[in-house]
ZARO-918851 format. One record per residue (C-alpha): residue in one letter; y negated, z, x negated. Coordinates in steps of 0.5 Angstrom, whole numbers, padded with zeros to 4 digits, always signed. Layout:
REM ZARO-918851
<site><kolro>a</kolro><yy>Y</yy><zz>Z</zz><xx>X</xx></site>
...
END
This chain:
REM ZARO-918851
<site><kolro>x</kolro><yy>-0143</yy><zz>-0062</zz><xx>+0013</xx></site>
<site><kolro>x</kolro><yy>-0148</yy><zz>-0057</zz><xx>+0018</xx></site>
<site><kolro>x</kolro><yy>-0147</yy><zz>-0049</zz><xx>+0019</xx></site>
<site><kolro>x</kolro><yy>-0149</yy><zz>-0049</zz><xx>+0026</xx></site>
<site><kolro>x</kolro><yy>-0155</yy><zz>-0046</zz><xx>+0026</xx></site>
<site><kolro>x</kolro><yy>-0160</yy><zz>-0051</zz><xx>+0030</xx></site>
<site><kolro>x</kolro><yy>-0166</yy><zz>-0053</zz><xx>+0027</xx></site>
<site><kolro>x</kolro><yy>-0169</yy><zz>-0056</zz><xx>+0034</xx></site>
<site><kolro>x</kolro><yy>-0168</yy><zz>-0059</zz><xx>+0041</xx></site>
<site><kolro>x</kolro><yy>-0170</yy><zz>-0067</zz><xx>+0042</xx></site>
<site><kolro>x</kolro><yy>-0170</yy><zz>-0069</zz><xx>+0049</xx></site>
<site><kolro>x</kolro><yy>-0166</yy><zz>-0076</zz><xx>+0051</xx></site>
<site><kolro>x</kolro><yy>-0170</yy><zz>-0081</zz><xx>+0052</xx></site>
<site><kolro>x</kolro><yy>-0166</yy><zz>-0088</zz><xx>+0053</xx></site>
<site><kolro>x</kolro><yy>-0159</yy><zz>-0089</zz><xx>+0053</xx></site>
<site><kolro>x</kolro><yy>-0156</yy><zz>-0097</zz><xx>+0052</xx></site>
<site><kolro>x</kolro><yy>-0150</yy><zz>-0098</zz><xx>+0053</xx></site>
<site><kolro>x</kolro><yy>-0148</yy><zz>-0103</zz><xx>+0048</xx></site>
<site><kolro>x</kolro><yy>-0140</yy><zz>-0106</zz><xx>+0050</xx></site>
<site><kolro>x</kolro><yy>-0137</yy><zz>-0099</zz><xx>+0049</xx></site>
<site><kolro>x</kolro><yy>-0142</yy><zz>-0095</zz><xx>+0045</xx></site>
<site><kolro>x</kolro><yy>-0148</yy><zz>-0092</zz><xx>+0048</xx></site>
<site><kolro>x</kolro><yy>-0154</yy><zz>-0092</zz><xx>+0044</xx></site>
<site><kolro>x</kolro><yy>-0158</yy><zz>-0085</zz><xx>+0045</xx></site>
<site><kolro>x</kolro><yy>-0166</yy><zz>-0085</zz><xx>+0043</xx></site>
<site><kolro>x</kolro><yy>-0168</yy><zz>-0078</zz><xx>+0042</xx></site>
<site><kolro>x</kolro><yy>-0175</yy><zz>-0076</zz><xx>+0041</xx></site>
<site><kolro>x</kolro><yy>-0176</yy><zz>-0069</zz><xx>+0036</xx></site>
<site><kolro>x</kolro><yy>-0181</yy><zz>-0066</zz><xx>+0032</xx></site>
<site><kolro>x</kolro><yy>-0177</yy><zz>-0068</zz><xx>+0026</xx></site>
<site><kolro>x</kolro><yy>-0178</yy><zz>-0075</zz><xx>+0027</xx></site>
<site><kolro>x</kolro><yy>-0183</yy><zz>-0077</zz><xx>+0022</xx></site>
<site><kolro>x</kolro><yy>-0177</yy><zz>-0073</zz><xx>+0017</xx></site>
<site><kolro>x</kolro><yy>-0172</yy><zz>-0078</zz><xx>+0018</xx></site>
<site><kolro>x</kolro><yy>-0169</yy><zz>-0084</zz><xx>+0014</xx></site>
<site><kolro>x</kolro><yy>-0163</yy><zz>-0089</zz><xx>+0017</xx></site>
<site><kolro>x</kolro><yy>-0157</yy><zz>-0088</zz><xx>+0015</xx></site>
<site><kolro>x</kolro><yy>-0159</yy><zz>-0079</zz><xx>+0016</xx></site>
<site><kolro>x</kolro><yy>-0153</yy><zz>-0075</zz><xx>+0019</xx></site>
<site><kolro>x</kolro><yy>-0156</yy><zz>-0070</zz><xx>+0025</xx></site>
<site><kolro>x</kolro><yy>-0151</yy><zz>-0066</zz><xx>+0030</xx></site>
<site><kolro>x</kolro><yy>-0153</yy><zz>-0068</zz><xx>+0037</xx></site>
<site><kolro>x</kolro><yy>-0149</yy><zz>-0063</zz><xx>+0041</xx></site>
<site><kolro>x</kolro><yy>-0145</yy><zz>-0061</zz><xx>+0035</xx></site>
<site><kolro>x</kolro><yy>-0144</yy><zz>-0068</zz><xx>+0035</xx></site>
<site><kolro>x</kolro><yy>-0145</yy><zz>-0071</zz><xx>+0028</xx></site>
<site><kolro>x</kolro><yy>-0149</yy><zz>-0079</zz><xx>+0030</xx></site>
<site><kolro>x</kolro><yy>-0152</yy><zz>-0083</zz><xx>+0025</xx></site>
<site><kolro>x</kolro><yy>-0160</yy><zz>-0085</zz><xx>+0025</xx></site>
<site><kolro>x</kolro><yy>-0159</yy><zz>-0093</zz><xx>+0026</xx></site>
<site><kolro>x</kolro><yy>-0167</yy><zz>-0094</zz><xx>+0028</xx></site>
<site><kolro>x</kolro><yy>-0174</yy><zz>-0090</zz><xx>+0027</xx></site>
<site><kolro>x</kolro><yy>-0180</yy><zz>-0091</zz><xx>+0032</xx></site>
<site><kolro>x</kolro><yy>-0185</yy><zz>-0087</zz><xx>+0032</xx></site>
<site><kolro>x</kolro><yy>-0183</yy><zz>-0080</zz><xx>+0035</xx></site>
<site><kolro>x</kolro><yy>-0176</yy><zz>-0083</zz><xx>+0036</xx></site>
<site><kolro>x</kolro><yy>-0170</yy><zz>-0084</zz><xx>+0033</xx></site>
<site><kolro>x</kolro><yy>-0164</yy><zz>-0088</zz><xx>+0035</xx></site>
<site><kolro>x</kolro><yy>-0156</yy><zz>-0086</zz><xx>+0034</xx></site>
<site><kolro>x</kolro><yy>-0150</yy><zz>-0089</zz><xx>+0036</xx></site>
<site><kolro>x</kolro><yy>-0144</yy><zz>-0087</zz><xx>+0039</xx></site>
<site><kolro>x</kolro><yy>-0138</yy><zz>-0090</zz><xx>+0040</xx></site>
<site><kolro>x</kolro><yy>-0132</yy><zz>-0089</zz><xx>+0046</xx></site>
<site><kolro>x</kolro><yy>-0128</yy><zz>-0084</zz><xx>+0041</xx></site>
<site><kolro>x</kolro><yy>-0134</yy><zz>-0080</zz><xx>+0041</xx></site>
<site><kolro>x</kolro><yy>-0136</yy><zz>-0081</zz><xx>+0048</xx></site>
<site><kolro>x</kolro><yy>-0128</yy><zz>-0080</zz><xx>+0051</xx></site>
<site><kolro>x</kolro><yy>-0128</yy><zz>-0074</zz><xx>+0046</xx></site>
<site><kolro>x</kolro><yy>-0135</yy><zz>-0070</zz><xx>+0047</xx></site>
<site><kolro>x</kolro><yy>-0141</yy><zz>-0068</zz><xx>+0053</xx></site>
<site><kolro>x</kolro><yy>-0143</yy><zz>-0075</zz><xx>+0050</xx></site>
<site><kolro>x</kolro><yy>-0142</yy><zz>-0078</zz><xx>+0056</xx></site>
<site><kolro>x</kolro><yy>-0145</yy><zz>-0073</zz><xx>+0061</xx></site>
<site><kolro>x</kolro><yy>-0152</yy><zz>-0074</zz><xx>+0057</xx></site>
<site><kolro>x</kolro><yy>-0157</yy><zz>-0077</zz><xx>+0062</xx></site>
<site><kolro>x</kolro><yy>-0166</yy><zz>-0078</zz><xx>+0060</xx></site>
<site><kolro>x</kolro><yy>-0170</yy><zz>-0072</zz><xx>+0060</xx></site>
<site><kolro>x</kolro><yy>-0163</yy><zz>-0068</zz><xx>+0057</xx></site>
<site><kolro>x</kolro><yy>-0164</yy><zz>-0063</zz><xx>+0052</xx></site>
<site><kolro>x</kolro><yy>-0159</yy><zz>-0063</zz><xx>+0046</xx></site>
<site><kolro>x</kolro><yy>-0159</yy><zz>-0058</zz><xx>+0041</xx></site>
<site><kolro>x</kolro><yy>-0161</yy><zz>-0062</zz><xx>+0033</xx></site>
<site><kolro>x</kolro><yy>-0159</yy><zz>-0060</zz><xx>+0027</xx></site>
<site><kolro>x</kolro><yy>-0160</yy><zz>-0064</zz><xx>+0020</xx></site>
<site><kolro>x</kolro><yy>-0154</yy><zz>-0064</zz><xx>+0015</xx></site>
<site><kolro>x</kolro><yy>-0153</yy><zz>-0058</zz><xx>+0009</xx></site>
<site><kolro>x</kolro><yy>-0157</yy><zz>-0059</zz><xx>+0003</xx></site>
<site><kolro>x</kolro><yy>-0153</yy><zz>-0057</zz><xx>-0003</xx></site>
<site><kolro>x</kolro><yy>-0155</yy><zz>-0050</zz><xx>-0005</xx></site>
<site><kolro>x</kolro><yy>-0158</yy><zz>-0047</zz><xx>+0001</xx></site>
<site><kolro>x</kolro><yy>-0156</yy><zz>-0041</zz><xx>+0005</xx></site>
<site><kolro>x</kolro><yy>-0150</yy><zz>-0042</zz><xx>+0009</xx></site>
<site><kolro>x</kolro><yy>-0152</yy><zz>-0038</zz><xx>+0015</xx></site>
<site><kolro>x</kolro><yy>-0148</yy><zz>-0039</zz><xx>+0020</xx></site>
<site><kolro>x</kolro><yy>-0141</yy><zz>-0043</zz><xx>+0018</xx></site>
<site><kolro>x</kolro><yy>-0138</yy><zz>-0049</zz><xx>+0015</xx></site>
<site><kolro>x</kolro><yy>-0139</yy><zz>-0054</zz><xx>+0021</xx></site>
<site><kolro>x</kolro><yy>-0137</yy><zz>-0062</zz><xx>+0020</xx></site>
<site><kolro>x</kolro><yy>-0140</yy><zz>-0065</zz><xx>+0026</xx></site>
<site><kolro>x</kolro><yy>-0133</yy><zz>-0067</zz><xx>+0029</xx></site>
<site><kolro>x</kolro><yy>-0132</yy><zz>-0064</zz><xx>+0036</xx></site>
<site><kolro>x</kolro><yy>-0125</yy><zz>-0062</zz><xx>+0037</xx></site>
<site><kolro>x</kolro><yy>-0126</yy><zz>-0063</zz><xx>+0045</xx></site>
<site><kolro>x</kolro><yy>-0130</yy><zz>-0061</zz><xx>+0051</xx></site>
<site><kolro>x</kolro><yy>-0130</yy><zz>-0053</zz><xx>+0055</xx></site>
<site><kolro>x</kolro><yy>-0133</yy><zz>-0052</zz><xx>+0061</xx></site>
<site><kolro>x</kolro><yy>-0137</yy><zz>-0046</zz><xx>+0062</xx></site>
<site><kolro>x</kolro><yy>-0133</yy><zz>-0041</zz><xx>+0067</xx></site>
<site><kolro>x</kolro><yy>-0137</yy><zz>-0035</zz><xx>+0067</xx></site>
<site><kolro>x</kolro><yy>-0145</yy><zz>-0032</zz><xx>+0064</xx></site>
<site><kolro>x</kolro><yy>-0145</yy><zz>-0024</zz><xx>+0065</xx></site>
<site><kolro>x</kolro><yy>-0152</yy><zz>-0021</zz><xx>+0063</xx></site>
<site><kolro>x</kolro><yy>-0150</yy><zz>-0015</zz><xx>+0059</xx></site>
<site><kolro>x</kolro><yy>-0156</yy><zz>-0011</zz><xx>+0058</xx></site>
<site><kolro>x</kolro><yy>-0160</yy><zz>-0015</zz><xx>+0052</xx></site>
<site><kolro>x</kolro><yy>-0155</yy><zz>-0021</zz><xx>+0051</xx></site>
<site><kolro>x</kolro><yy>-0151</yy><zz>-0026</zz><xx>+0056</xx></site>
<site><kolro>x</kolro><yy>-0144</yy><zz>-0027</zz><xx>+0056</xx></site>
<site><kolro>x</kolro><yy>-0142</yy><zz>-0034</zz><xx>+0056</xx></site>
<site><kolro>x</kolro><yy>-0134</yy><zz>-0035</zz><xx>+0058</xx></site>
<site><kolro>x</kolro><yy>-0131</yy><zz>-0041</zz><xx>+0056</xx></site>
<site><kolro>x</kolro><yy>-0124</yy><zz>-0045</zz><xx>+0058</xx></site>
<site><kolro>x</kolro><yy>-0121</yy><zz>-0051</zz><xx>+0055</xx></site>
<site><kolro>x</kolro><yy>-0114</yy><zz>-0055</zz><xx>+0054</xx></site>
<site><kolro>x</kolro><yy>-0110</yy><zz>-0051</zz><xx>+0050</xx></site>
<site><kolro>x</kolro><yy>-0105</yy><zz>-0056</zz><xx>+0045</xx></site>
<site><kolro>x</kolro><yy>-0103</yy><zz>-0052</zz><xx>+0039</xx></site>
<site><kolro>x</kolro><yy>-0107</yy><zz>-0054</zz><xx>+0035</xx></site>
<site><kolro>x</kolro><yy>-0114</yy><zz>-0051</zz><xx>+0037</xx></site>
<site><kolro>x</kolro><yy>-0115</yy><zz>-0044</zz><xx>+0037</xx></site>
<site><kolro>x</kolro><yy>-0120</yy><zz>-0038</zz><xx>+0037</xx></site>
<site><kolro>x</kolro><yy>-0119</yy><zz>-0031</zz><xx>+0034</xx></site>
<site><kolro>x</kolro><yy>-0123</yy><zz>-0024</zz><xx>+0035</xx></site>
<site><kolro>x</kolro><yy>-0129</yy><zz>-0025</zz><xx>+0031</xx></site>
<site><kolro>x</kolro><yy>-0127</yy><zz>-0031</zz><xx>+0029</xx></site>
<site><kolro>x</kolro><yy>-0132</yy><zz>-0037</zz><xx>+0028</xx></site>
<site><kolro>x</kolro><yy>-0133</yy><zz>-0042</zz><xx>+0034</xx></site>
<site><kolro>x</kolro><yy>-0138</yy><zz>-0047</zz><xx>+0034</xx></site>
<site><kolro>x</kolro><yy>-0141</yy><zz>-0049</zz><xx>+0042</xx></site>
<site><kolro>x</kolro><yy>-0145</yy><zz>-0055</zz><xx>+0043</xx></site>
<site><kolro>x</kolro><yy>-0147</yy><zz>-0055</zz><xx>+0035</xx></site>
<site><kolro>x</kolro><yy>-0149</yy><zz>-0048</zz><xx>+0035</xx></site>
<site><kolro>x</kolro><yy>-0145</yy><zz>-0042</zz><xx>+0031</xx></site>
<site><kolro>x</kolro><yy>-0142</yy><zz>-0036</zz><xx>+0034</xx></site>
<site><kolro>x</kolro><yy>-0138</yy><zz>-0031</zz><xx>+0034</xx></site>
<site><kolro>x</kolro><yy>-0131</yy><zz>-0031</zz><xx>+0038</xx></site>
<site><kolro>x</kolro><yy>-0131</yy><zz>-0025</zz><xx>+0043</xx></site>
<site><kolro>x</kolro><yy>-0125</yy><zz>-0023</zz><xx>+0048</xx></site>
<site><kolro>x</kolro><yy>-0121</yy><zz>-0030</zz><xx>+0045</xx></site>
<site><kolro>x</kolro><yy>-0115</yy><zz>-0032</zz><xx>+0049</xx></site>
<site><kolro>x</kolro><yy>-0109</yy><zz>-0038</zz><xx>+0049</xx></site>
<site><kolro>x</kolro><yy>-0115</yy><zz>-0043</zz><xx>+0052</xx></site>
<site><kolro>x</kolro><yy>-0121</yy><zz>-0038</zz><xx>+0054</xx></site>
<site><kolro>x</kolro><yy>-0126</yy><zz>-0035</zz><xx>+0050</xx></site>
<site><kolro>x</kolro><yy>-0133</yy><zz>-0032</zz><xx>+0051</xx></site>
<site><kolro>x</kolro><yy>-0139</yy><zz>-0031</zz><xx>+0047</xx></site>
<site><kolro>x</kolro><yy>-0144</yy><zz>-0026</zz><xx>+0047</xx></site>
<site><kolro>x</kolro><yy>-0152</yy><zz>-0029</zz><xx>+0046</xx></site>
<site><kolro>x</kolro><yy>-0158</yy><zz>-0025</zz><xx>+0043</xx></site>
<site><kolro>x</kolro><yy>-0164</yy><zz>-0028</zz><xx>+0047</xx></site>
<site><kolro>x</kolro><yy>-0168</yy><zz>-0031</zz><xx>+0042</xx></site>
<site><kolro>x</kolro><yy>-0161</yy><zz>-0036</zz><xx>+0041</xx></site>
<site><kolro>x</kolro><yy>-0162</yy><zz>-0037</zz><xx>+0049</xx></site>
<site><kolro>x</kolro><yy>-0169</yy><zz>-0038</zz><xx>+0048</xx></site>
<site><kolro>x</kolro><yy>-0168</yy><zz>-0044</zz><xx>+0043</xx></site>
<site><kolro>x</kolro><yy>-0162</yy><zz>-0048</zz><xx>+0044</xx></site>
<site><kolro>x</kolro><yy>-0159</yy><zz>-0051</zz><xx>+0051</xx></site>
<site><kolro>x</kolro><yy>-0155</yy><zz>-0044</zz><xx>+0052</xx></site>
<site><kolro>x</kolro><yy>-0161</yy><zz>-0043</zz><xx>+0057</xx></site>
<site><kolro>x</kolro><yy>-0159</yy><zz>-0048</zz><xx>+0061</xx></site>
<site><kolro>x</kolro><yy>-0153</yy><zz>-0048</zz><xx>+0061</xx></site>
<site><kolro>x</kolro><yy>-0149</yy><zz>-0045</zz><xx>+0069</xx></site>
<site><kolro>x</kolro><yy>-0141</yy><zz>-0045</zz><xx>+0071</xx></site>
<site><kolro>x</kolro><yy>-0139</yy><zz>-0052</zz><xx>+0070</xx></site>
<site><kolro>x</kolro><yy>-0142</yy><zz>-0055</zz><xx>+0065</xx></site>
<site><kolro>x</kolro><yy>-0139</yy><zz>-0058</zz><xx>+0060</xx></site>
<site><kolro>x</kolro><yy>-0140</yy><zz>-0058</zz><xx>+0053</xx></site>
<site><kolro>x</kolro><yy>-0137</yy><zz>-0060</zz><xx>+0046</xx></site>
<site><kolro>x</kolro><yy>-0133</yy><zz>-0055</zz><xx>+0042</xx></site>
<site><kolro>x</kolro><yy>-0131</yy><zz>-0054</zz><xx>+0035</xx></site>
<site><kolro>x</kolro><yy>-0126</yy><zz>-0050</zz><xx>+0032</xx></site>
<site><kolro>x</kolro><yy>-0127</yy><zz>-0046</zz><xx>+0025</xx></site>
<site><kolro>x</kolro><yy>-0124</yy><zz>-0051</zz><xx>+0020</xx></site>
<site><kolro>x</kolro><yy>-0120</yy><zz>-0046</zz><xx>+0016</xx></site>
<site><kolro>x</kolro><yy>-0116</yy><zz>-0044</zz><xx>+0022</xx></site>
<site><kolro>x</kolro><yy>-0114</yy><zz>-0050</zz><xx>+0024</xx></site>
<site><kolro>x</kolro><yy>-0111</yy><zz>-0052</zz><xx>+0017</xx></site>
<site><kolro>x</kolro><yy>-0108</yy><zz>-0045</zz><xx>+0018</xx></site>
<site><kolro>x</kolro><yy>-0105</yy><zz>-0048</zz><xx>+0025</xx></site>
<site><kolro>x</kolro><yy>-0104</yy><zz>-0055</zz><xx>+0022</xx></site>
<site><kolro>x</kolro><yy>-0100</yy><zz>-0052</zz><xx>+0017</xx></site>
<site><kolro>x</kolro><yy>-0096</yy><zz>-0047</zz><xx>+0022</xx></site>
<site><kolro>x</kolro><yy>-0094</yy><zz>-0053</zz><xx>+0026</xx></site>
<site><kolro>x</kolro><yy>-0091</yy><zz>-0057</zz><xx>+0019</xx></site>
<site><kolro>x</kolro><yy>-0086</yy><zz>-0051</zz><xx>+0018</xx></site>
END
């Protein structure tokens, strides 16, 4: 469980593929507090600590992750957005975060809006996901507030210090990123499609 408020950036230093996994080593700042087995949302990508060296530490992703995801686009010297799992009895400050990426969007539009920028965003709509006003929406593991939802687009506006401190500043038209949709509403559409 995390609450899409990002800890830090690590940098991608080594991708192995292993059959149909890739294994990611990433250097942060957090390392030295990491343990095996320890949850952290890459992305908003929740991946499991496989291996500790040094300032680097090493998850594992599997094909349906990297089919589902922006796994896959990941390069060296990529900067991905971290977060640790919730601790029981902290502050939630952003929203109920699984880790599990409903599917990719691809950034359409950044609109300066005189102290804040606008990020558009379409994906494929199938039903099940959807976006509401002021709704909560989760983009590249960071929690955001929906602005100017639609059937399969939606924009969100960043303040500059969630610019400066997530890969929301190097993001441009066309890049892909993980998307996960506010859990209750998708148990609310899933209950919808069952009647």
């Amino acid at each position: 469980m995390f609450t899409g408020i990002i800890e830090t950036l690590g940098i991608v230093t080594k991708l192995e593929k292993d059959q149909e996994n890739v294994h990611l080593t990433v250097k942060s700042d957090f390392t030295n507090e990491l343990k095996i087995d320890q949850s952290i949302a890459h992305n908003g990508v929740c991946l499991t600590v496989v291996g500790i060296e040094g300032e680097e530490y090493v998850v594992t992703a599997i094909k349906e992750t990297i089919d589902k995801t922006n796994v896959g686009d990941l390069k060296v010297n990529d900067v991905v957005n971290l977060e640790r799992g919730m601790k029981l009895g902290a502050r939630l400050d952003g929203h109920i975060v699984q880790g599990h990426v409903d599917g990719v969007a691809e950034c359409v539009r950044i609109e300066d809006a005189e102290g804040s920028t606008i990020f558009t965003f379409k994906y494929d709509f199938d039903g099940s996901n959807v976006t509401i006003e002021k709704g909560s929406i989760t983009v590249n593991g960071v929690s955001l507030t929906v602005v100017n939802s639609k059937k399969d687009e939606f924009s969100v506006a960043i303040i500059p210090f969630t610019l400066d401190q997530t890969t929301f500043k190097n993001f441009k038209e066309g890049t892909r990123v993980n998307l996960e949709f506010d859990v209750i509403g998708k148990y609310v559409a899933r209950l919808h499609q069952l009647k």
